[in-house]
C-alpha positions as CSV (number, residue, x, y, z in Angstrom):
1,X,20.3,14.9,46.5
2,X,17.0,14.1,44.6
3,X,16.3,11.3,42.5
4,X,14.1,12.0,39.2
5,X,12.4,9.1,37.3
6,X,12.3,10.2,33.7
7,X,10.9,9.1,30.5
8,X,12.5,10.0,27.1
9,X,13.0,8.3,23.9
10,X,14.5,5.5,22.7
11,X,16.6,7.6,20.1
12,X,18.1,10.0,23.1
13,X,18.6,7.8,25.3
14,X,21.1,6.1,22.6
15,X,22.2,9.3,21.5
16,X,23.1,10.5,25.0
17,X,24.8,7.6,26.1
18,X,27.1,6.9,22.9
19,X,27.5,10.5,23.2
20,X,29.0,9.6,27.2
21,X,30.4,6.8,26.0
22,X,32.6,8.1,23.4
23,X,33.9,11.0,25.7
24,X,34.7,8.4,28.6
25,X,31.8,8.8,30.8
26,X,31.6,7.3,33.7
27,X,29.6,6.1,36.6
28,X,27.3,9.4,37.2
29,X,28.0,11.3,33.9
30,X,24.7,10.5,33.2
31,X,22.9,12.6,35.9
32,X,25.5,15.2,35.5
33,X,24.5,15.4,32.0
34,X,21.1,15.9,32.7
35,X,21.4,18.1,35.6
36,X,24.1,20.5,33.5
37,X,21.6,20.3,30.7
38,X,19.0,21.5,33.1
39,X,20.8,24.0,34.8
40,X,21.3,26.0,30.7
41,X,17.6,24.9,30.2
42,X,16.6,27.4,32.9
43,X,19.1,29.8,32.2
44,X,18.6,30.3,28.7
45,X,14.4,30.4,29.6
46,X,15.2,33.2,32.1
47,X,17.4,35.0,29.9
48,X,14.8,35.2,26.9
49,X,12.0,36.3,29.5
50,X,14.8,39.2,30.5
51,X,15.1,40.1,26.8
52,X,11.4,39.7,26.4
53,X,10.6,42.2,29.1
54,X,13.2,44.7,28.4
55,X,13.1,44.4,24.4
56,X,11.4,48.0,24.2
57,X,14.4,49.7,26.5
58,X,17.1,51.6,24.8
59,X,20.7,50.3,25.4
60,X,21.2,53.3,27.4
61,X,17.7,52.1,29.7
62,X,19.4,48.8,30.2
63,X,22.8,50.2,31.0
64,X,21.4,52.8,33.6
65,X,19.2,50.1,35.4
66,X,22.2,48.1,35.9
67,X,24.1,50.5,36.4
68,X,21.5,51.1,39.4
69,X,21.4,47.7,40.6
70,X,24.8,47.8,41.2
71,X,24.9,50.2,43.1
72,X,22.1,49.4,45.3
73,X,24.0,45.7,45.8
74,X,27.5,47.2,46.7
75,X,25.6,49.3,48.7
76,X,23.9,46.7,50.7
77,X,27.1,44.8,51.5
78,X,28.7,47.6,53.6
């Protein structure tokens, strides 16, 4: 495990812990907070960059290139 020394404001820092407090938090909730809202952070960023990159590719484009992956990852596991 890592440790993280973080700065925010005043207001989310209240808004985050009434927001713990009222659903029962606990010892910890705070860093799993933090790290869950991390974790979608990232995977929202990647996911626009995908959409981004692929937004000139028919539906059919996107289907056959996954299609492909697939197929090239089931293929690796035998």
């Amino acid at each position: 495990m890592t440790r993280w020394n973080l700065v925010i404001s005043d207001d989310t820092d209240r808004s985050v812990r009434s927001y713990l407090a009222r659903t029962g938090g606990r010892k910890g909730d705070l860093s799993r907070f933090v790290d869950r809202a991390v974790r979608q952070a990232i995977f929202w960023e990647t996911l626009e960059s995908v959409w981004r990159r692929n937004r000139q590719l028919s539906p059919d484009e996107v289907q056959a290139l996954a299609d492909e992956a697939v197929m090239e990852a089931r293929a690796s596991r035998t």
